[in-house]
Backbone of each chain as ProteinMPNN parsed JSONL, in Angstrom:
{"seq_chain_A": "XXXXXXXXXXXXXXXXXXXXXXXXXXXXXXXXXXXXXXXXXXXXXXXXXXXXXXXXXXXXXXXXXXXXXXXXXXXXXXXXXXXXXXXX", "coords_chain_A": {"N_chain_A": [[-18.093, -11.313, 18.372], [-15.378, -11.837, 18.634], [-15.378, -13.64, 16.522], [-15.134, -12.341, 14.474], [-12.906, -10.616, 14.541], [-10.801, -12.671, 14.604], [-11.247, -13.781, 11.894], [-11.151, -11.334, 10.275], [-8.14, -10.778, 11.082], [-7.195, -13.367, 10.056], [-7.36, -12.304, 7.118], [-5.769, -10.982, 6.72], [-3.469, -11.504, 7.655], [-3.139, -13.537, 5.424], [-3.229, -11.85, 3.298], [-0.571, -10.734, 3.893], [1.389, -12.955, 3.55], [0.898, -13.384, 0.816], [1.97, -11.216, -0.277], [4.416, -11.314, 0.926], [5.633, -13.314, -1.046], [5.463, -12.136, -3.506], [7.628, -10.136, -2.823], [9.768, -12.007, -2.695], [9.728, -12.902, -5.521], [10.464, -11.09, -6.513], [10.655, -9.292, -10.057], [11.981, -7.379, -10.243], [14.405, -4.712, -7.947], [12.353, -2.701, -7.906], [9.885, -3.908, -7.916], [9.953, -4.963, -5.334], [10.061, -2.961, -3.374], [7.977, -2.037, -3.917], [5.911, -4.004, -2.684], [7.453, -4.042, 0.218], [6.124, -1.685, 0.726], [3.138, -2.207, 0.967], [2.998, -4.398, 2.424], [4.277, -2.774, 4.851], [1.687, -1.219, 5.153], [0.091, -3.18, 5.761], [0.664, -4.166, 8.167], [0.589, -1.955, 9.566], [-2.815, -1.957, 9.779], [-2.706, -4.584, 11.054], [-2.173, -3.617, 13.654], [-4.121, -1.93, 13.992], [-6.09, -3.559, 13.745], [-5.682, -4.655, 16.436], [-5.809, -2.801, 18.499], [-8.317, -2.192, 17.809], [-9.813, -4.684, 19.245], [-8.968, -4.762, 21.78], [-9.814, -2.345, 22.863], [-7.791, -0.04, 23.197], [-6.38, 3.025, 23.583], [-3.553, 3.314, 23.977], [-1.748, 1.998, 22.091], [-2.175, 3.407, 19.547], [-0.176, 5.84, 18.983], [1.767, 4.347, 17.592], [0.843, 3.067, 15.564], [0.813, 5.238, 14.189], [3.045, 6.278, 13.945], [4.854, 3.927, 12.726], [3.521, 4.504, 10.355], [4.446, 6.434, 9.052], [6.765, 5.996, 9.025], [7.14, 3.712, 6.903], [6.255, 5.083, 5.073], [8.75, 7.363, 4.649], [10.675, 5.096, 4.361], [9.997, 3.755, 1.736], [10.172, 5.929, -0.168], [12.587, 7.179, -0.156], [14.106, 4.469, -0.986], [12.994, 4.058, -3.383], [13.574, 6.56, -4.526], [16.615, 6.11, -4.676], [16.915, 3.75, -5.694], [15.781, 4.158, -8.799], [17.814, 6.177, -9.598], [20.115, 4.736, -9.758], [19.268, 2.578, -11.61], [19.558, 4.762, -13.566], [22.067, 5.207, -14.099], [22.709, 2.865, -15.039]], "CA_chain_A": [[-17.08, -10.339, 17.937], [-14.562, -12.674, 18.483], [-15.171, -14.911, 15.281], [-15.064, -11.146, 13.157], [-11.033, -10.346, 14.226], [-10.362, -13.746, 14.087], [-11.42, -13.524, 10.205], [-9.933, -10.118, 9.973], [-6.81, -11.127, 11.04], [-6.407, -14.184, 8.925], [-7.212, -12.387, 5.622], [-4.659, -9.828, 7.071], [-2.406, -12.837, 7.728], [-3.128, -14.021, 4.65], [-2.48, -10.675, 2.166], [0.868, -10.723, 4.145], [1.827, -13.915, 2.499], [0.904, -13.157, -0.697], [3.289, -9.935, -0.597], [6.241, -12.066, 1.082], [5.575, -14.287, -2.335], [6.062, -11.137, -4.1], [8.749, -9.614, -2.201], [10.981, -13.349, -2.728], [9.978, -13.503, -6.637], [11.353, -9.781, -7.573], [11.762, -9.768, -10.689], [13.392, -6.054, -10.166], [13.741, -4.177, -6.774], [11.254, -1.679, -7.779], [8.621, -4.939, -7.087], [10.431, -5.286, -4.194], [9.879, -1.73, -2.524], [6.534, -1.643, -3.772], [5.954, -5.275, -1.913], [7.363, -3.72, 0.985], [5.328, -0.918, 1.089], [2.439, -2.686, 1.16], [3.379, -4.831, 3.754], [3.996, -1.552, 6.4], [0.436, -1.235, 5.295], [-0.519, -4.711, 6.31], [0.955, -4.005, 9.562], [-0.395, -0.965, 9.915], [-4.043, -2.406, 9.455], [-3.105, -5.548, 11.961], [-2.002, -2.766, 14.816], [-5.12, -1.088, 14.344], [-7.192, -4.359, 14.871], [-4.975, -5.193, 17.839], [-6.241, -1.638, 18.607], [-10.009, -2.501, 18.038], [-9.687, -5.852, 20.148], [-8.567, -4.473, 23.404], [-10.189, -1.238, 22.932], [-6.856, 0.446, 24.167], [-5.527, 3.632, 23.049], [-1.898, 3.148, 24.018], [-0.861, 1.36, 20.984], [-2.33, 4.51, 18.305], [1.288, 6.409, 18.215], [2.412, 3.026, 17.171], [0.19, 3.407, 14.183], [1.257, 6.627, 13.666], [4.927, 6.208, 13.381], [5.184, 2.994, 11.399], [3.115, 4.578, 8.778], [5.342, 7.516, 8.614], [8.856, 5.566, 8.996], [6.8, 3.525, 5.897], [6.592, 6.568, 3.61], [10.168, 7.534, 4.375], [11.535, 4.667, 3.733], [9.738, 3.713, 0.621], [10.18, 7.183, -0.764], [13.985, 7.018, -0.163], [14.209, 3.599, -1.224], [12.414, 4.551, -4.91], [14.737, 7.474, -5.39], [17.645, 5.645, -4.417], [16.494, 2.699, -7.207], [15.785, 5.094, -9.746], [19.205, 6.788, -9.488], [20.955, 3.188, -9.866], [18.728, 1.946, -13.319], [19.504, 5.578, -14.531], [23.682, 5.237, -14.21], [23.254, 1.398, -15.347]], "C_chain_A": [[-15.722, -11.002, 17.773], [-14.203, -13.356, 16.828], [-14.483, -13.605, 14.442], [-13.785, -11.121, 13.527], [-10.636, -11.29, 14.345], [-10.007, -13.963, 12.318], [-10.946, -12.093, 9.963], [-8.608, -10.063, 10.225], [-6.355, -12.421, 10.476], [-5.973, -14.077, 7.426], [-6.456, -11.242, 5.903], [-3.352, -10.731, 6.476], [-2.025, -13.049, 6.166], [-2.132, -12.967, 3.08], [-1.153, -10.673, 2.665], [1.677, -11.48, 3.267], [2.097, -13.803, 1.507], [2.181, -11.698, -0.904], [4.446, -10.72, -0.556], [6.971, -12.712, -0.158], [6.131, -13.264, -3.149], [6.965, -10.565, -4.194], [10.08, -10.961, -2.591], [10.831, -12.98, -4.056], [10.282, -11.95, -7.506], [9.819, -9.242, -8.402], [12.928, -8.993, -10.274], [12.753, -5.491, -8.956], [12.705, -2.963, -7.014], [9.824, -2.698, -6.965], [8.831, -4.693, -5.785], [9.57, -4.112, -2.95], [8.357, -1.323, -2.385], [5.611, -2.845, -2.862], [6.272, -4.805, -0.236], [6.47, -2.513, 1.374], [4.071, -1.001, 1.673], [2.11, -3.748, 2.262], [3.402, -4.037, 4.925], [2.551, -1.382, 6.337], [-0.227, -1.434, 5.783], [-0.544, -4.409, 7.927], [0.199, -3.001, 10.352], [-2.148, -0.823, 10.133], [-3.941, -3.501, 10.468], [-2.872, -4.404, 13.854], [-3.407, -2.184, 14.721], [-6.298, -2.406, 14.358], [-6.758, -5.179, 15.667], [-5.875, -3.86, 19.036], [-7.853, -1.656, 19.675], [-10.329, -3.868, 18.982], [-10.027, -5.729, 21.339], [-9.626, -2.9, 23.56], [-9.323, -0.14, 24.19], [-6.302, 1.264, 23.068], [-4.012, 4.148, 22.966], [-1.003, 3.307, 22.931], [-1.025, 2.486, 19.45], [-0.771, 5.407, 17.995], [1.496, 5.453, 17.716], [2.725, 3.101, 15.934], [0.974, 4.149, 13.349], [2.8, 6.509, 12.862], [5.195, 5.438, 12.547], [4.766, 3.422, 10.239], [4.004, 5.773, 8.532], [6.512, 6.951, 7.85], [8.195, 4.664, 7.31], [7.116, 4.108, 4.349], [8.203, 7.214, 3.194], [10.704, 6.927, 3.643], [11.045, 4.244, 2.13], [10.146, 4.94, -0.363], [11.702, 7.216, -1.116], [14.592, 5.575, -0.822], [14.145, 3.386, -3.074], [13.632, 5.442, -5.457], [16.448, 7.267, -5.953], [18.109, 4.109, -6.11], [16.847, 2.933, -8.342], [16.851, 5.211, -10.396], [20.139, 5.443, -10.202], [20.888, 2.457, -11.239], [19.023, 3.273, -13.859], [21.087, 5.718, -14.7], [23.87, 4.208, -14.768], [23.366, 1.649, -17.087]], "O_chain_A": [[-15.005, -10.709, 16.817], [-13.136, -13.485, 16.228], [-13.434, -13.776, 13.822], [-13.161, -11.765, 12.684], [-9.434, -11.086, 14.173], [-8.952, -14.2, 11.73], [-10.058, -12.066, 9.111], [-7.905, -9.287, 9.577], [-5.14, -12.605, 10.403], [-5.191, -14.711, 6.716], [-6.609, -10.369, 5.049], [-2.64, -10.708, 5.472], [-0.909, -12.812, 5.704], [-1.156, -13.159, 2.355], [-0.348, -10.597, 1.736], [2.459, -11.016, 2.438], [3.217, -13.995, 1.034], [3.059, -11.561, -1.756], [5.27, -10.896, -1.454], [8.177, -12.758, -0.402], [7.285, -13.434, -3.54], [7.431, -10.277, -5.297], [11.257, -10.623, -2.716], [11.925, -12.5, -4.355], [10.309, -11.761, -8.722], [8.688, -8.963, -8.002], [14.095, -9.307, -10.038], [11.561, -5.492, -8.649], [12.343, -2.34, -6.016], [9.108, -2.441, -5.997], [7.932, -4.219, -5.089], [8.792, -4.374, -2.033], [7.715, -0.73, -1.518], [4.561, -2.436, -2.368], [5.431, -5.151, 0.593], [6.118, -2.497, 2.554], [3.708, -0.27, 2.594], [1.028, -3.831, 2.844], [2.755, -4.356, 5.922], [1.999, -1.378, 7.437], [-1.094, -0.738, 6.312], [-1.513, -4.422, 8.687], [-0.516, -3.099, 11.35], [-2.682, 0.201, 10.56], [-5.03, -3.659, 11.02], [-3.446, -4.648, 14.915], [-3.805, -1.949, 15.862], [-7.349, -2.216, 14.971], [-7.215, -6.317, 15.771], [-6.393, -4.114, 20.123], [-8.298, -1.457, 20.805], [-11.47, -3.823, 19.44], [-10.957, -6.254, 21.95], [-10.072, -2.641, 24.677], [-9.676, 0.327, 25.273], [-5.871, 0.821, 22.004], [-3.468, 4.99, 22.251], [-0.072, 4.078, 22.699], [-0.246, 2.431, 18.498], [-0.355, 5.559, 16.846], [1.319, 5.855, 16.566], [3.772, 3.165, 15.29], [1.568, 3.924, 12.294], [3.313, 6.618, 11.749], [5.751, 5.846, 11.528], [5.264, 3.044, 9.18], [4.192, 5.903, 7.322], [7.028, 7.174, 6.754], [8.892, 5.032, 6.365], [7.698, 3.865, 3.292], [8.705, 7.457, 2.097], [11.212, 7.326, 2.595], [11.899, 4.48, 1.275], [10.463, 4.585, -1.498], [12.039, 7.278, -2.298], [15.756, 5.698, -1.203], [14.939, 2.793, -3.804], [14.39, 5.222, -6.402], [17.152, 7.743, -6.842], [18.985, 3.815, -6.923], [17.756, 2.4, -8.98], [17.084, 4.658, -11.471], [20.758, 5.573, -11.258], [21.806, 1.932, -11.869], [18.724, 3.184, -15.05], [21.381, 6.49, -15.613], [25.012, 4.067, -15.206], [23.764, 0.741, -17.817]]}, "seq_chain_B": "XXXXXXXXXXXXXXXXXXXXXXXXXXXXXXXXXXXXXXXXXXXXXXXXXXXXXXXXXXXXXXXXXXXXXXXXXXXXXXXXXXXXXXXXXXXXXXXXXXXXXXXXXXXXXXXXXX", "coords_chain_B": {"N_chain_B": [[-23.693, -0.034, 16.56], [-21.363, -2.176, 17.058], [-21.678, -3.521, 15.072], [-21.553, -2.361, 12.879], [-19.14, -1.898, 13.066], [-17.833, -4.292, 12.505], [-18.656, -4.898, 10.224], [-17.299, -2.896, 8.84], [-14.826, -3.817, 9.613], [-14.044, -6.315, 8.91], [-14.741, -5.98, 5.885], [-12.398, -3.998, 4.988], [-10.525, -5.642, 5.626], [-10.778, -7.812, 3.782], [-10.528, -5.963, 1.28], [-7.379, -5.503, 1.79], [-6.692, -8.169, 1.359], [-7.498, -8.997, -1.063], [-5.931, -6.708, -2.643], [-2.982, -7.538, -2.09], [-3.184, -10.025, -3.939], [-4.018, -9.186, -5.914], [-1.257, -8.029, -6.589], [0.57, -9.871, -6.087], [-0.628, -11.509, -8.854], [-0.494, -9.831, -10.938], [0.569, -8.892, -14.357], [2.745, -6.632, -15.009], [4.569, -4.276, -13.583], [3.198, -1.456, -13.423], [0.581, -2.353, -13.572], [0.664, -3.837, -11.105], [1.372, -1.8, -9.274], [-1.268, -0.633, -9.229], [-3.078, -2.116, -7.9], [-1.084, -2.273, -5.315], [-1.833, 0.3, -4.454], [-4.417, 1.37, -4.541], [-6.517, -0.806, -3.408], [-5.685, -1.461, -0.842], [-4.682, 1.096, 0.396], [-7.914, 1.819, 0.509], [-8.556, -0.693, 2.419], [-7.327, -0.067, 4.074], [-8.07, 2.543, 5.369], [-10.66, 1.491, 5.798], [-10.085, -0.327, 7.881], [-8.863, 1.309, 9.686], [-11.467, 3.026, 10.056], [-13.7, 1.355, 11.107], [-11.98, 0.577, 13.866], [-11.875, 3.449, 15.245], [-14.474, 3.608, 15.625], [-15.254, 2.123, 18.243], [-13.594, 3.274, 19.725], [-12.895, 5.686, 21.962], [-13.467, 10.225, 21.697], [-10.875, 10.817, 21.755], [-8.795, 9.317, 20.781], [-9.763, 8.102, 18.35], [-9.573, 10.513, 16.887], [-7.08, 10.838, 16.576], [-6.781, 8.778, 15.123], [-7.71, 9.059, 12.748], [-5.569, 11.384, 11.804], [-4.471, 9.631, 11.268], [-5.214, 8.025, 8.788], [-5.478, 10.081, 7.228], [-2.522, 10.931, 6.57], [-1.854, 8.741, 5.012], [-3.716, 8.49, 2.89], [-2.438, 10.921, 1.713], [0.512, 10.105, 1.077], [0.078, 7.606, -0.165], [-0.289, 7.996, -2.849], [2.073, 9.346, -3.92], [4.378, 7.642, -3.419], [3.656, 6.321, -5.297], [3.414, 7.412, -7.699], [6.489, 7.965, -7.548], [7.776, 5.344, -7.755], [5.892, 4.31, -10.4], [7.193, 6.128, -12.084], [10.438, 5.799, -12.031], [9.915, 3.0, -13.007], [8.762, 3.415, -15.634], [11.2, 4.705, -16.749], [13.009, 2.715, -16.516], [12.354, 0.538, -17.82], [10.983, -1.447, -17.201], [8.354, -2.474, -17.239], [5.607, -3.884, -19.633], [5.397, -3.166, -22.712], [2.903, -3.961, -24.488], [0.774, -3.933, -23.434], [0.103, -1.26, -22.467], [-1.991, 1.058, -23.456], [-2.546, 4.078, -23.526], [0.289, 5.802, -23.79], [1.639, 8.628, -22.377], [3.184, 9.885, -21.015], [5.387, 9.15, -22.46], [4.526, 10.474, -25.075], [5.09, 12.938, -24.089], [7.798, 12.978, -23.581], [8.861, 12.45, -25.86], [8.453, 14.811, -27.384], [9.66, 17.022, -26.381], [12.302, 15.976, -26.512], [13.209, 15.093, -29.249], [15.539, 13.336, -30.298], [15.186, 11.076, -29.396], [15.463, 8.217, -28.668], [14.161, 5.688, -26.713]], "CA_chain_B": [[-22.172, 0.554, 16.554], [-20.784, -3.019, 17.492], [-21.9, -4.298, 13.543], [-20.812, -1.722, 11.922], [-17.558, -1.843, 13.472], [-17.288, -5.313, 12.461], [-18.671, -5.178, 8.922], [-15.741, -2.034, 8.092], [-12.984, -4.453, 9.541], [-14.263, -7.202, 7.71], [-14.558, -5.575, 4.167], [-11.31, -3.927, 4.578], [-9.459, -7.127, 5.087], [-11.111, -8.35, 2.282], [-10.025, -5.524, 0.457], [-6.476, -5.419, 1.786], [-6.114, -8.956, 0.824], [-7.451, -8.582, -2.695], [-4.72, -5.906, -3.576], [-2.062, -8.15, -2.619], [-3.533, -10.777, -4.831], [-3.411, -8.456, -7.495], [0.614, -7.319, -6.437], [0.758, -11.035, -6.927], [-0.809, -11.779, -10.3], [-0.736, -8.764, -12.321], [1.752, -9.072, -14.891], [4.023, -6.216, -14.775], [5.04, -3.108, -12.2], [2.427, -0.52, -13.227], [-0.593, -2.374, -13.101], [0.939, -4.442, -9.691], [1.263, -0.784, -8.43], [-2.449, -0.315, -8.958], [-2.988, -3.236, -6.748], [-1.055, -1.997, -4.483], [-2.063, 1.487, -3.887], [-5.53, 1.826, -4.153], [-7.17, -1.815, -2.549], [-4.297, -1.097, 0.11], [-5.707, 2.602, 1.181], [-9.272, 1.798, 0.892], [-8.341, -1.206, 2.847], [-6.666, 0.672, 5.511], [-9.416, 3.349, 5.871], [-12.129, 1.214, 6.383], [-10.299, -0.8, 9.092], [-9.379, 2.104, 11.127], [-12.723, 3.606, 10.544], [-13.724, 0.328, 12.146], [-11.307, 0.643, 14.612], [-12.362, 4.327, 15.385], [-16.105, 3.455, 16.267], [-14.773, 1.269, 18.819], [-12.677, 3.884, 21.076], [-13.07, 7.209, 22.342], [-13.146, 10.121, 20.519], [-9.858, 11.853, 21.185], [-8.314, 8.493, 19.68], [-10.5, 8.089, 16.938], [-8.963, 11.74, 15.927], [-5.432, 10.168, 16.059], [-6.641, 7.384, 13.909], [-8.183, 10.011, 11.371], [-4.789, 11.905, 11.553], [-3.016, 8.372, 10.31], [-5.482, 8.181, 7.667], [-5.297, 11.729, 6.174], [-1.338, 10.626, 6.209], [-1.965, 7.654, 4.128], [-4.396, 8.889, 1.355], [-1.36, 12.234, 0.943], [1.457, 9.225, 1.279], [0.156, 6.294, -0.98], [-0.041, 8.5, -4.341], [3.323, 10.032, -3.759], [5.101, 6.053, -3.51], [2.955, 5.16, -6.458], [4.316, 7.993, -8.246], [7.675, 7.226, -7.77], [7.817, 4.072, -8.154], [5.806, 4.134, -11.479], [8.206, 6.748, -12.805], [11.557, 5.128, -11.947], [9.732, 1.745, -13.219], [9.236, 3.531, -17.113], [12.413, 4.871, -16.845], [14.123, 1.26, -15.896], [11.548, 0.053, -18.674], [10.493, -2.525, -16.576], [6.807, -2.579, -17.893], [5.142, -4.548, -20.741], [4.868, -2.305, -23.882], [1.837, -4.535, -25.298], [-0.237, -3.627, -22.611], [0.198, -0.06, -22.57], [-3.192, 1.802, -24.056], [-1.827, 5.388, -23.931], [1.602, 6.298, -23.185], [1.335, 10.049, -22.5], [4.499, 10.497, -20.918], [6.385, 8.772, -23.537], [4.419, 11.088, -26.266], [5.545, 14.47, -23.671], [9.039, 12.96, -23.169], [9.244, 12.277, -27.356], [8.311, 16.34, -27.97], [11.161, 17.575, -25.458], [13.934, 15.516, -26.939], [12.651, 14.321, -30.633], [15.908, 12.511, -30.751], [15.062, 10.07, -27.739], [15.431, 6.474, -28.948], [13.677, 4.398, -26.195]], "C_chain_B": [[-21.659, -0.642, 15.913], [-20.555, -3.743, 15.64], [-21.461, -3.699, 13.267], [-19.505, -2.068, 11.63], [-16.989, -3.061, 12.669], [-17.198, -5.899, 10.74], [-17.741, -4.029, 8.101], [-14.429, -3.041, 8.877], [-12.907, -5.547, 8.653], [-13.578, -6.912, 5.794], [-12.615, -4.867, 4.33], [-10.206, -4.599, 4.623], [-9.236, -7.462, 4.121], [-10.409, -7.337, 0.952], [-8.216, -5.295, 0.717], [-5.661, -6.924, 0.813], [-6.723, -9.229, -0.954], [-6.386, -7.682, -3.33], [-3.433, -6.837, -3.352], [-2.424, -9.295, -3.286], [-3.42, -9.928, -5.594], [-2.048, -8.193, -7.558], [1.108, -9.085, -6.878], [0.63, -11.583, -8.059], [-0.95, -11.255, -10.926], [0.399, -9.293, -13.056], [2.974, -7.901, -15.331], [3.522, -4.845, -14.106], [4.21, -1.937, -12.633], [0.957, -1.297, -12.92], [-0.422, -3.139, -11.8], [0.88, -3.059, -9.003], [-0.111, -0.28, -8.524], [-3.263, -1.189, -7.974], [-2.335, -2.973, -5.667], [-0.821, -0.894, -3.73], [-3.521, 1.7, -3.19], [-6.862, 0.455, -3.351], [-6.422, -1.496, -1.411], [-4.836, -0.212, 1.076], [-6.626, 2.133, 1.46], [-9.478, 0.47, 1.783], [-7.868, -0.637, 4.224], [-7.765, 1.465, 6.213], [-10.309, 2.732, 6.316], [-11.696, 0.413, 7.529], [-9.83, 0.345, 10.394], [-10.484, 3.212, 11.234], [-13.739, 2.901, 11.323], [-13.318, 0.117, 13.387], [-11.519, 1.824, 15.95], [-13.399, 4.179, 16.406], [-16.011, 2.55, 17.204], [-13.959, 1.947, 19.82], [-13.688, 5.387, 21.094], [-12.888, 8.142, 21.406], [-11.655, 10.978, 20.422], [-8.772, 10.174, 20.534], [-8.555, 8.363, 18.344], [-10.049, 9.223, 16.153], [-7.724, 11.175, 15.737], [-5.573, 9.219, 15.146], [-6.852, 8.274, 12.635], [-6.917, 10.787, 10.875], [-3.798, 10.896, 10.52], [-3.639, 8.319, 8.932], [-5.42, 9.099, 6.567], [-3.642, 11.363, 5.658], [-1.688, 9.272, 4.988], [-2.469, 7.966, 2.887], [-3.189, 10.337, 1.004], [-0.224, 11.169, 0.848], [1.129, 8.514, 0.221], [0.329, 6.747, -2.807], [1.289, 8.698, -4.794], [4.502, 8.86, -3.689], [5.107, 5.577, -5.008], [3.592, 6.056, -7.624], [6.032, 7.842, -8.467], [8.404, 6.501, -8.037], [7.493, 4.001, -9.708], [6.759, 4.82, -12.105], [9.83, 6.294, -13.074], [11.352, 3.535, -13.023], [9.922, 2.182, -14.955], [10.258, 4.218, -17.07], [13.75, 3.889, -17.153], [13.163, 0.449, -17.111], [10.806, -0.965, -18.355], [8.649, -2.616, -16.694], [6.731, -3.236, -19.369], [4.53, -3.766, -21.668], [3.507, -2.591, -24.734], [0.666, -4.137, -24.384], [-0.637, -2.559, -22.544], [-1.007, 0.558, -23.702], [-2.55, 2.964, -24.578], [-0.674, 5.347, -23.185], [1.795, 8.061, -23.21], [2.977, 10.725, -21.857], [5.663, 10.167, -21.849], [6.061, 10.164, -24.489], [5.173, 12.563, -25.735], [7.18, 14.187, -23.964], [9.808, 13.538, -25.241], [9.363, 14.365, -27.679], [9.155, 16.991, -27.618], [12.233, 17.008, -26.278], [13.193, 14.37, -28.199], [14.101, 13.02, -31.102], [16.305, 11.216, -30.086], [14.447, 8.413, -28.632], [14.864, 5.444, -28.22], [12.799, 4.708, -26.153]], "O_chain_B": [[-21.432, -0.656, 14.703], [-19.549, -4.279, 15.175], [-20.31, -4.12, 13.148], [-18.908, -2.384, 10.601], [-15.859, -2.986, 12.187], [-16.439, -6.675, 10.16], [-17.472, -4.189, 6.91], [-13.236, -2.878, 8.618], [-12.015, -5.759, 7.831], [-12.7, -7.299, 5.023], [-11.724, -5.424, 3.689], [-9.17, -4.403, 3.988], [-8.181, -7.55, 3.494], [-9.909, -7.797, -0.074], [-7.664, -4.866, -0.297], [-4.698, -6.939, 0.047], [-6.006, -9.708, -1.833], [-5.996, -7.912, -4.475], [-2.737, -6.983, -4.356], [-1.391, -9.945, -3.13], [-2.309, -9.955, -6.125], [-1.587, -8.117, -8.696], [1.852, -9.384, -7.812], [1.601, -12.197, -8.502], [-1.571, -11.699, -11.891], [1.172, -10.078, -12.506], [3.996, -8.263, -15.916], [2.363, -4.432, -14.101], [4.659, -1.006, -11.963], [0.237, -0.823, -12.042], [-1.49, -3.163, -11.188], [0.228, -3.126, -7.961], [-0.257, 0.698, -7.79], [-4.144, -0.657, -7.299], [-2.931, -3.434, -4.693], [-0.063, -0.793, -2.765], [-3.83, 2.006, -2.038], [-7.921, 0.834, -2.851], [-7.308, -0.886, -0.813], [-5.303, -0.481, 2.183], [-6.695, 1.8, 2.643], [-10.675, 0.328, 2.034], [-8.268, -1.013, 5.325], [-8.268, 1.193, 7.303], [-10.932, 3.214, 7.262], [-12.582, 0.229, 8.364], [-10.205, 0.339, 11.566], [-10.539, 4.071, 12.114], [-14.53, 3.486, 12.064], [-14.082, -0.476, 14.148], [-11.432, 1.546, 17.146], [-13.347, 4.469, 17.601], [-16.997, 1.826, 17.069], [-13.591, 1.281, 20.788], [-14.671, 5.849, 20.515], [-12.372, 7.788, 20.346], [-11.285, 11.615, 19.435], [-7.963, 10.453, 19.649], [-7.768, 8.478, 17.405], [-10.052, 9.142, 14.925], [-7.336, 11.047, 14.576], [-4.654, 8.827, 14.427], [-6.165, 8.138, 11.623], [-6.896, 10.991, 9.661], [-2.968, 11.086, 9.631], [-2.925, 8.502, 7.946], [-5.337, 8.91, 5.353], [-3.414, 11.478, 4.454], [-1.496, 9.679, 3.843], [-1.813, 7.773, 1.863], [-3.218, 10.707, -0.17], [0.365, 11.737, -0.072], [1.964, 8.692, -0.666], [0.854, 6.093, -3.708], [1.665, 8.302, -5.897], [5.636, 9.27, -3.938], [5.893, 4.912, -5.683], [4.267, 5.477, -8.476], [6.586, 7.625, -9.544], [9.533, 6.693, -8.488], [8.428, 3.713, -10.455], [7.383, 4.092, -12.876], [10.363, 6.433, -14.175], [12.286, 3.025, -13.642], [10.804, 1.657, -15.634], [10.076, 4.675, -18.199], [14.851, 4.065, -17.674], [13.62, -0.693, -17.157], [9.984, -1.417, -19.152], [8.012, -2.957, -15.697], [7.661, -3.127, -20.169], [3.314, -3.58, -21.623], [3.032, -1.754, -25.501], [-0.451, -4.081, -24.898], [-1.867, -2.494, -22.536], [-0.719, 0.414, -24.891], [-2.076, 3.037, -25.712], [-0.637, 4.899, -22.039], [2.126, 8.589, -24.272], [3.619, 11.717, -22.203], [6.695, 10.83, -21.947], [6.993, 10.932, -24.731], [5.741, 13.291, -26.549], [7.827, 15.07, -24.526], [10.62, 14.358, -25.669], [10.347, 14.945, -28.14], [9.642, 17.736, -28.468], [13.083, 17.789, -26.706], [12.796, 13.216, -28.038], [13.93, 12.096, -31.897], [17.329, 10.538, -30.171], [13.383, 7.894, -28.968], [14.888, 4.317, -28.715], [11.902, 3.966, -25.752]]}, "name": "protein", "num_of_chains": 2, "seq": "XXXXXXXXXXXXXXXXXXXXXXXXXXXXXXXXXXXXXXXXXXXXXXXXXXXXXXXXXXXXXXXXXXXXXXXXXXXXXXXXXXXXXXXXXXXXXXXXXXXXXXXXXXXXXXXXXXXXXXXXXXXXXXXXXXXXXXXXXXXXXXXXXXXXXXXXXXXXXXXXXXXXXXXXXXXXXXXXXXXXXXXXXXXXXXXXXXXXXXXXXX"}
């Protein structure tokens, strides 16, 4: 069981990367937000096999909240964008 | 149980890290947002349905509660985002099959130049 979240957390690891790549090369912050979004994702997916590891339900609000505060801020982040390319 | 568990955290790695490979090499902000909505979700779901089969079950309901948030959450980003994105024009017109909101936007205001 070991070897399996070993390999689930590298190609975790790994999709992280590839966003950060995304998140540095733009072009426009819409990439950006959608880069981060996907990232709270990421996170949200390595907390829940930190989760499955220990087999400890402590850490589930955790879950919970980051994926919320996620949606907020992406949501607010978009509208805020939007607003900015529609005055430019 | 123990397999199961291990072949839904597996695959949804695999599928988390396939959508950001696509957020990486698509070539412009609507089809990168298909990359990173729907490998993303179905990525998420299957590792805390993985995750799930692995605890108790009044956890496993809190994990199901995060997921129900996620599949009403990830459309509602992707929406936004795409809309602000043809607005900001930031998409590749050659690629574009149908444009359906262009043809609604054109019928509302016939004298709409972009």
């Amino acid at each position: 069981m070991t070897a399996v979240f070993t390999v689930t957390l590298v190609m975790l690891c790994l999709a992280g990367a590839l966003t950060l790549v995304r998140l540095l090369l733009g072009p426009t912050t819409l990439d950006r937000i959608a880069a981060v979004d996907v990232f709270v994702i990421l996170i949200v997916a390595a907390v829940a096999v930190y989760v499955a590891i220990y087999r400890d339900g402590s850490n589930i609000p955790l879950i919970a909240a980051v994926a919320l505060l996620g949606f907020v801020g992406s949501a607010t982040a978009a509208r805020v964008a939007e607003r900015r390319e529609r005055h430019r | 149980m123990n397999l199961l568990s291990a072949i839904l955290l597996i695959t949804g790695a695999a599928s988390c890290l396939l959508g950001a490979l696509g957020l990486l090499r698509f070539p412009d902000l609507p089809s990168r947002l298909q990359a990173a909505t729907k490998p993303q979700t179905l990525g998420l779901l299957l590792i805390l349905l993985g995750t799930a089969l692995r605890l108790d079950v009044e956890d496993a309901a809190t994990l199901g509660l995060v997921a129900l948030f996620q599949v009403l959450t990830a459309p509602v980003i992707s929406q936004l985002i795409g809309r602000s994105a043809y607005r900001a024009g930031s998409m590749r017109r050659d690629l574009v099959v149908v444009d359906e909101l262009g043809d609604r936007l054109s019928q509302e205001r016939p004298d709409r130049t972009d």
